[in-house]
C-alpha positions in Angstrom: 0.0 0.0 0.0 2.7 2.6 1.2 4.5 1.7 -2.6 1.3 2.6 -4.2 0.8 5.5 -2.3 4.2 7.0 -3.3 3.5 6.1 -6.6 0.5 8.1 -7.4 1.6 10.9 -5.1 4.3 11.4 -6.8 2.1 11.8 -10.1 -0.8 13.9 -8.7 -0.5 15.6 -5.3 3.0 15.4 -3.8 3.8 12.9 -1.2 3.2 12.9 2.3 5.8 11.7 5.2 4.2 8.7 5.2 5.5 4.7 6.5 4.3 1.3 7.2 3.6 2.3 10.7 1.2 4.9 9.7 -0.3 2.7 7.6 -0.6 -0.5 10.2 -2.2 2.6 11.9 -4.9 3.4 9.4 -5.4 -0.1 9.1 -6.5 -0.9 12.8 -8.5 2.2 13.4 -12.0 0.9 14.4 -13.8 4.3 12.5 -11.8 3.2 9.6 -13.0 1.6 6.5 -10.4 0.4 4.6 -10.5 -2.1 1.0 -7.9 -2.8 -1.5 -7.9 -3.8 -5.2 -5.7 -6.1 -6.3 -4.6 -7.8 -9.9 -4.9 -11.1 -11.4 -1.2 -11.5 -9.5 -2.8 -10.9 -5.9 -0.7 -7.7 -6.2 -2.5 -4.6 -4.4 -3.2 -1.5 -7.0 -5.3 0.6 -4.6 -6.9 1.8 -1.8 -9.9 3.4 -0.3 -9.6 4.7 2.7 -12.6 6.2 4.6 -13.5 7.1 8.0 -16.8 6.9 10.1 -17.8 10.2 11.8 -20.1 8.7 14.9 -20.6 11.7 16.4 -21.7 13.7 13.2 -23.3 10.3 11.7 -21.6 10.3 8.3 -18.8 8.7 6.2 -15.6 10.6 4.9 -13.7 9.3 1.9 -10.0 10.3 3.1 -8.3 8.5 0.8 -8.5 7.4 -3.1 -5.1 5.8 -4.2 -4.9 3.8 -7.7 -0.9 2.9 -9.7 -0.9 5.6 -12.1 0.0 2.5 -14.7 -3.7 1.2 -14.1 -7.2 2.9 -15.0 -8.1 5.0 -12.1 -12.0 4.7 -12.4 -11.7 0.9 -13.2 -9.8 0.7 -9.8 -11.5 3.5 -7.8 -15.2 2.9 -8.8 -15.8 -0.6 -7.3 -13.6 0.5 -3.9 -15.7 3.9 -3.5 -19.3 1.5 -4.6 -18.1 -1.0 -1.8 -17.4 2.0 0.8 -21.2 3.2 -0.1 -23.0 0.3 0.9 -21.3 -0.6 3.7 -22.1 3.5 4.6 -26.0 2.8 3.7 -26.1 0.2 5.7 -25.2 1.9 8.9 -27.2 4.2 8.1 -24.8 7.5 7.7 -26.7 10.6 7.5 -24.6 11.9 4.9 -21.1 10.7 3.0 -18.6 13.5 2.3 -15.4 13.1 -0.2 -12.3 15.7 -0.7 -11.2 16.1 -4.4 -7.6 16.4 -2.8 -7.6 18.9 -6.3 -7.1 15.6 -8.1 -9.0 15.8 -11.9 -9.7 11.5 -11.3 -11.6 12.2 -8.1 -13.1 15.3 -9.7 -14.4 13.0 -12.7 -15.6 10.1 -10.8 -17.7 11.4 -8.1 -20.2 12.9 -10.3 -20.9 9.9 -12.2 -22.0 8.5 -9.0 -24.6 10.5 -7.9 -22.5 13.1 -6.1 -22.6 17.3 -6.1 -20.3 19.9 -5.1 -20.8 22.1 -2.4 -18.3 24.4 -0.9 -18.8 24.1 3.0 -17.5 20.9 4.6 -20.3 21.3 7.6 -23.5 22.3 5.5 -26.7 22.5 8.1 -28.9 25.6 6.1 -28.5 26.3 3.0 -30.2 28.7 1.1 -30.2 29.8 -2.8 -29.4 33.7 -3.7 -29.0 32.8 -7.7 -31.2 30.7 -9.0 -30.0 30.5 -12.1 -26.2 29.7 -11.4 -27.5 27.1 -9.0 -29.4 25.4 -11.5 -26.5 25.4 -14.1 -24.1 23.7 -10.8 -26.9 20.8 -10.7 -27.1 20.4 -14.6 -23.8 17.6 -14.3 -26.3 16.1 -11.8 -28.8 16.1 -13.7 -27.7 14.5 -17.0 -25.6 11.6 -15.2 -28.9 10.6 -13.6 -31.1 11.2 -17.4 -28.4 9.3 -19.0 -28.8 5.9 -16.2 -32.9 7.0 -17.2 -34.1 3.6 -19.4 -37.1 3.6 -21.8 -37.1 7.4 -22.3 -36.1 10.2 -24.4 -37.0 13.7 -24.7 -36.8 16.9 -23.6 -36.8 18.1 -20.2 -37.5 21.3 -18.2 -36.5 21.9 -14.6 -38.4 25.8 -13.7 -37.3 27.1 -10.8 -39.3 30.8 -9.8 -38.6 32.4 -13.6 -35.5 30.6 -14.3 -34.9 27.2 -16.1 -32.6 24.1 -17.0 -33.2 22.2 -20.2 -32.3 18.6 -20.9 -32.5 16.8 -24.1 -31.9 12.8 -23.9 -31.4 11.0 -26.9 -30.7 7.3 -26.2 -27.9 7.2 -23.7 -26.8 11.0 -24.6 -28.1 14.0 -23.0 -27.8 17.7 -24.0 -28.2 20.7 -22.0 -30.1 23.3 -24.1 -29.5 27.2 -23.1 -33.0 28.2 -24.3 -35.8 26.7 -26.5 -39.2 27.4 -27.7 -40.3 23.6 -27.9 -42.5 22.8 -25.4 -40.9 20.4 -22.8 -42.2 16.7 -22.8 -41.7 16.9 -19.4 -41.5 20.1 -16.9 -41.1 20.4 -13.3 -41.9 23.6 -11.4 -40.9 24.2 -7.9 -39.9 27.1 -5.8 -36.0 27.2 -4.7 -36.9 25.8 -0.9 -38.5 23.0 -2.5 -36.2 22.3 -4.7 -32.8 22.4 -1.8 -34.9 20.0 -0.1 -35.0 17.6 -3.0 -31.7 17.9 -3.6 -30.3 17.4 0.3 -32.8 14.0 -0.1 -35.0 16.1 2.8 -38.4 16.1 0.9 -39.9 13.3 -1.2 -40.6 13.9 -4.7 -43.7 12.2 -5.3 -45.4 13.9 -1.8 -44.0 16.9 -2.9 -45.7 16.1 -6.2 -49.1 14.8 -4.4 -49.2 17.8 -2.2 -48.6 20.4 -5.0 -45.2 21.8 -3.5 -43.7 20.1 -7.1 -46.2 20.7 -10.2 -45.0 18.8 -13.4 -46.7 18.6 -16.6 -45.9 16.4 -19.7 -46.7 15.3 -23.2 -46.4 11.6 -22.5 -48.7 9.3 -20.1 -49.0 10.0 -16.6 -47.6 6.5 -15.4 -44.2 7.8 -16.5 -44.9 11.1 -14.0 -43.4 8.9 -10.5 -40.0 7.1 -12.8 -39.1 10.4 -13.6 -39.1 11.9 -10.6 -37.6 9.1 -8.8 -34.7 9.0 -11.4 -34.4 13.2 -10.9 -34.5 13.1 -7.1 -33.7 9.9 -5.4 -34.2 9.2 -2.7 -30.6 9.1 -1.0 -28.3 12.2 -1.9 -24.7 12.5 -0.9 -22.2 15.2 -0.9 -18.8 15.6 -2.4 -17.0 18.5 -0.1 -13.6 20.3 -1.4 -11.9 20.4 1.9 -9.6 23.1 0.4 
């Protein structure tokens, strides 16, 4: 691990005074969850470190290490999937990850359902631009279209005057600055509604039943609960910039 470690340090973030003992350390920490990938040769390639926060409830990624001469995602997606159900299954109220500024990190944890936010202890949040905040969910939003089966079109996420438009086609998904074709599906809510989806604090579909989310489409109305399930699901997670 600590030959790994020095490996991709070296690469991405400068290395750290770091030995066997501090590893054996990190190891046998009972708040630690630790995994390894290895090769076809048993040899280890990476690492996922992260730690349990008991007092705060919620899971830390510390650390993300993969050889440089293997695929990082290949390595890193499986160790960080692991790390996330054993973290649901306790029952953490949230899971935090620092990019460490490393573009891999950066790239993965967006595919997986994660969003950016620039506080490491978020407990209010509120939304001054509506627009801008909008535009930071749209990578959120097009991962989870694109992972959508059995629909295309376009859709329209309105937000008190402002909007975010999604095309999918197939697997692909476009975001669309402004358009005069009527959305095949919209979604209206106001900006607390829609920080409440987003931190997984409200429902969707009792947010839909009780009129705090309107939605209107072209298609039938069965399809009305799979796409908001698929938008706003049901467990969210944060991925914090420690810097």
């Amino acid at each position: 691990m600590l030959q790994v470690y020095n490996s991709f340090t070296k690469q991405f973030v400068g290395s750290a005074l770091r030995t066997v003992k501090n590893f054996r350390m990190m190891l046998t920490r009972k708040d630690n969850l630790n995994w390894v990938a290895a090769d076809r040769r048993n040899r280890i390639v990476g690492y996922v470190c992260c730690r349990l926060d008991k007092p705060t409830n919620r899971g830390e990624f510390r650390e993300i290490i993969v050889d440089p001469k293997h695929s990082f995602e290949q390595a890193a997606r499986p160790l960080v999937k692991k790390i996330i159900e054993v973290l649901q299954r306790r029952k953490v109220a949230a899971i935090a990850a620092g990019s460490v500024r490393n573009p891999a990190l950066e790239k993965l944890f967006p595919k997986m359902g994660f969003f950016e936010s620039e506080s490491n202890d978020v407990f209010m949040y509120a939304i001054l631009n509506v627009q801008k905040f909008l535009n930071e969910l749209s990578t959120v939003f097009t991962n989870r279209l694109k992972q959508l089966e059995n629909w295309n079109g376009l859709t329209q996420i309105e937000c008190e005057g402002h909007s975010l438009f999604l095309e999918k086609k197939s697997k692909s998904v476009q975001e669309i600055v402004w358009t005069n074709k009527p959305a095949d599906f919209k979604i209206s809510v106001t900006k607390e509604i829609l920080t409440k989806l987003i931190f997984g604090s409200a429902d969707p579909l009792e947010s839909h039943r009780t009129g705090l989310l309107k939605v209107e489409h072209t298609e039938h109305r069965g399809k009305t609960s799979h796409l908001l399930k698929a938008l706003f699901p049901n467990i969210q997670f944060l991925i914090m910039d420690y810097w």
